[in-house]
C-alpha positions in Angstrom: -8.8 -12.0 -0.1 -8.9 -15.8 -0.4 -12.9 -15.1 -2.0 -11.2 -13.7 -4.4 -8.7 -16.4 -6.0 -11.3 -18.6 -5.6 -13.4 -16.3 -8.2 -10.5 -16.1 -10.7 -11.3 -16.6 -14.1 -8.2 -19.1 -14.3 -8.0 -20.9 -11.3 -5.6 -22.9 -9.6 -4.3 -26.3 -10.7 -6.8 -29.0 -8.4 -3.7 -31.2 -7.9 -1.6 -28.0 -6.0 -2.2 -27.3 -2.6 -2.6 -24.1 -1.2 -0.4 -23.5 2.2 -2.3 -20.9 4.0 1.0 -20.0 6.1 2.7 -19.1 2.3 -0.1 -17.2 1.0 -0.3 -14.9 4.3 3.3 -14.1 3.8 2.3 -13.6 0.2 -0.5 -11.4 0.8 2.0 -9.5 3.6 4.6 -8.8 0.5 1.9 -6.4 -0.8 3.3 -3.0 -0.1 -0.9 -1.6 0.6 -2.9 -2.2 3.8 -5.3 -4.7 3.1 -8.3 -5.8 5.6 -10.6 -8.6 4.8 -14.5 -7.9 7.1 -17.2 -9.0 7.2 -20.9 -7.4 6.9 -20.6 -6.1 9.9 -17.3 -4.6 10.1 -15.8 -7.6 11.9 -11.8 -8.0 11.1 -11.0 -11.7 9.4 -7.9 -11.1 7.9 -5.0 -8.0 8.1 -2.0 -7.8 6.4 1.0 -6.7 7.5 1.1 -3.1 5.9 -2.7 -3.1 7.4 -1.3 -4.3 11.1 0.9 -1.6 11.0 -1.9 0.9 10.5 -3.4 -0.9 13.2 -1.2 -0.6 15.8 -0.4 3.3 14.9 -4.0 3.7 15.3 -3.9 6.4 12.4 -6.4 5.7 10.6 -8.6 2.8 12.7 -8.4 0.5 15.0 -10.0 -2.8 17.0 -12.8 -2.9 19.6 -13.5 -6.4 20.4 -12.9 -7.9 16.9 -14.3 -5.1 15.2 -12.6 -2.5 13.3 -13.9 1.3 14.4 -12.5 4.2 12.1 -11.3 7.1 14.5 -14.1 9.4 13.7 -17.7 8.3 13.5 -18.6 10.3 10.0 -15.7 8.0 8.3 -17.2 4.7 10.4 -20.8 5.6 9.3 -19.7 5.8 5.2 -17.4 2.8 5.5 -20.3 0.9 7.5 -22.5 1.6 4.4 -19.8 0.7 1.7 -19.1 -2.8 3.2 -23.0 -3.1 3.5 -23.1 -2.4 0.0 -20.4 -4.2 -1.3 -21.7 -7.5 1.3 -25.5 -7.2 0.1 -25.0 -5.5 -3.5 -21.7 -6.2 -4.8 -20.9 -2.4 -4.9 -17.5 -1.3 -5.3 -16.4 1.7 -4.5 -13.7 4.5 -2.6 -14.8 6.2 0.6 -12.7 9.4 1.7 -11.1 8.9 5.4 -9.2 10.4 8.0 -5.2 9.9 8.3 -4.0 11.3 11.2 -2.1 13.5 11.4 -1.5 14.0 7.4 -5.0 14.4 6.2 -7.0 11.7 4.3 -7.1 8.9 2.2 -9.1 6.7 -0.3 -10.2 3.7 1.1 -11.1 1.2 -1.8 -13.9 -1.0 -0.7 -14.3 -4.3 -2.9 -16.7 -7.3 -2.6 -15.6 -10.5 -2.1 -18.0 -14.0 -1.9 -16.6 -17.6 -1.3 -17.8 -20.9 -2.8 -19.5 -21.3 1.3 -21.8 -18.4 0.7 -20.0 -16.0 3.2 -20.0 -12.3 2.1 -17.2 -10.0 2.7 -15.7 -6.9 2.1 -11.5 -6.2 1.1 -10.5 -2.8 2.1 -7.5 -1.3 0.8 -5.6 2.1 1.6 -3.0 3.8 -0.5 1.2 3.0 0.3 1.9 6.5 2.9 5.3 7.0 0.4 5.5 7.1 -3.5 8.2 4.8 -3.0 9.9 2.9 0.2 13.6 2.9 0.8 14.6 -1.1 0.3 12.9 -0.5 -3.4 14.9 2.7 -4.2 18.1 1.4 -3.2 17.6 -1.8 -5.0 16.7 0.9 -8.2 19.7 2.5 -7.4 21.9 -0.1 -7.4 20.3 -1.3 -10.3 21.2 1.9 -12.6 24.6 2.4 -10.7 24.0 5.6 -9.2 26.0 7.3 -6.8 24.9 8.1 -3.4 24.0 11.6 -3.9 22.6 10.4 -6.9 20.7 8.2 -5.0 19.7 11.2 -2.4 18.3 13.5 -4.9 16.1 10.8 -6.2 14.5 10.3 -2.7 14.3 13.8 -2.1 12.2 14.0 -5.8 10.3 11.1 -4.9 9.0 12.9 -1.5 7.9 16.3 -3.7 10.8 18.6 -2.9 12.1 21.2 -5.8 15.7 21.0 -6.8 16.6 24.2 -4.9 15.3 22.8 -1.8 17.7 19.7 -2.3 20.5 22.1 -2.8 19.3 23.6 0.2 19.6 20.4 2.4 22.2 18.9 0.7 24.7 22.2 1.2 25.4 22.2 -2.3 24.7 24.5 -5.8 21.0 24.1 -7.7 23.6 23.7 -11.0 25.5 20.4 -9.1 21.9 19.4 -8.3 20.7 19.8 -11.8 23.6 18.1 -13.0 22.9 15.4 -10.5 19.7 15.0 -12.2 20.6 14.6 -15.6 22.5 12.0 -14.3 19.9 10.2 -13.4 18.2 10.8 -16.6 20.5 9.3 -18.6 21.4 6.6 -16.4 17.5 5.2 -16.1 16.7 6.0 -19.4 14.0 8.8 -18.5 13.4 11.8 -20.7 12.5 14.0 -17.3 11.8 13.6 -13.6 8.1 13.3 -14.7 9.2 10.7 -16.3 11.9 9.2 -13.8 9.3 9.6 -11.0 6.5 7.7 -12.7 8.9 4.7 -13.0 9.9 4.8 -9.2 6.3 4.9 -8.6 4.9 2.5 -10.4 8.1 -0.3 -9.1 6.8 -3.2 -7.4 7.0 -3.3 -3.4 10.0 -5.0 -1.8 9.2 -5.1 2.5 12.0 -6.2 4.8 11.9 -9.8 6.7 8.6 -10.2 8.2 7.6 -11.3 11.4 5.3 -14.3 11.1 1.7 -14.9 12.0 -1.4 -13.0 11.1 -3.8 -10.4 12.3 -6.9 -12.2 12.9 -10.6 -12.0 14.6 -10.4 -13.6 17.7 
C-alpha cells in the first residue's frame, strides 16, 4: 500500500513527512480488508477490517508469517494471482471461499516500491452494504425517525417491505408510508435510488485499537 503512494502521479510535497503510525490508522479508516504480500504469499501489512478477517478465520488465515486461504483450490489461484501481479504486473479478481456465507472477489493489484521490492495488495469486499455508525450518522443527517431509521437498515440488508412489516409488528401501508418518508426526506426518487446512496457513503469505523498486523 505504501508502493502505491510512492507511484502516484502527483506525489507528496518533499518538505512533508510521512508518520507511518498516521498513515496505518489511515489506511485502518478504510472500511475493506486490505493485505499487503509479498511473491510468496508472505503478510507485510493488514489493516484493521483485514485483522478482523484474520482472527475470524473466515476467509484465511496465518501459518508462520504466511497467509493460507482455508481451502487449497482458492490458495493455489491466489498463489498464481500474486505471482502474476509480483512478476507481470497483472491485475485481477480471484473468486474465494467466505465461510459460512458463500464467496467473495478478491481483487489482487501489483504494487513495486522505488527499492525494487515486488508486492501484491489484496482487497475483499465490505460483508454489509452499509455499517451501522455510517447509517445512523445518515440518519441523523436527513432527520429521520427511528423507525424511519429501522426500515432503512432492514432495506439496506435486502428485506421486502412486507417482511419489515413483518418484524416490525406493523401494516405494509405504515411501512410504505415509512418509505416515502425517506424518499422525500433524502431527496431519492426510489429505494433503488435511496439504496445506491447508502451504498456508495464513505466508511465511518469506531475508535481503533492501535498497532498493526505485521510479518514477524
Amino acid at each position: 500500500m505504501i508502493q502505491m503512494l510512492e507511484r502516484s502521479a502527483h506525489p507528496p510535497d518533499p518538505t512533508y513527512t510521512w508518520a507511518p503510525n498516521l498513515f496505518a490508522a489511515m489506511v485502518d479508516e478504510v472500511d475493506y480488508p486490505m493485505l499487503l504480500v509479498t511473491c510468496g504469499m508472505q503478510l507485510m501489512y493488514a489493516n484493521k477490517a483485514a485483522r478482523r478477517c484474520l482472527e475470524g478465520l473466515r476467509i484465511f488465515r496465518l501459518v508462520a508469517g504466511g497467509l493460507r486461504l482455508l481451502r487449497s483450490a482458492d490458495q493455489s489461484a491466489v498463489s498464481r494471482a500474486v505471482e502474476a501481479a509480483c512478476l507481470r504486473g497483472l491485475r485481477g479478481y480471484v473468486q474465494v471461499a467466505r465461510e459460512p456465507d458463500g464467496g467473495d472477489a478478491l481483487a489482487v493489484v501489483p504494487q513495486r516500491g522505488r527499492d525494487g521490492i515486488d508486492a501484491a495488495l489484496l482487497m475483499l469486499s465490505r460483508a454489509v452494504v452499509c455499517d451501522k455508525l455510517p447509517m445512523a450518522a445518515y440518519a441523523r443527517n436527513h432527520g429521520l425517525t427511528a423507525s424511519e431509521a429501522r426500515v432503512l437498515e432492514a432495506l439496506c440488508a435486502g428485506h421486502s417491505v412486507a417482511a419489515i412489516a413483518r418484524v416490525h409488528g406493523v401494516t405494509v401501508s405504515t411501512v410504505r408510508t415509512q418509505v416515502s418518508s425517506l424518499r422525500a426526506k433524502t431527496g431519492t426518487k426510489s429505494i433503488d435510488d435511496l439504496l445506491l446512496k447508502v451504498a456508495v457513503l464513505p466508511p465511518l469505523t469506531h475508535a481503533l485499537q492501535a498497532g498493526c498486523l505485521q510479518a514477524a
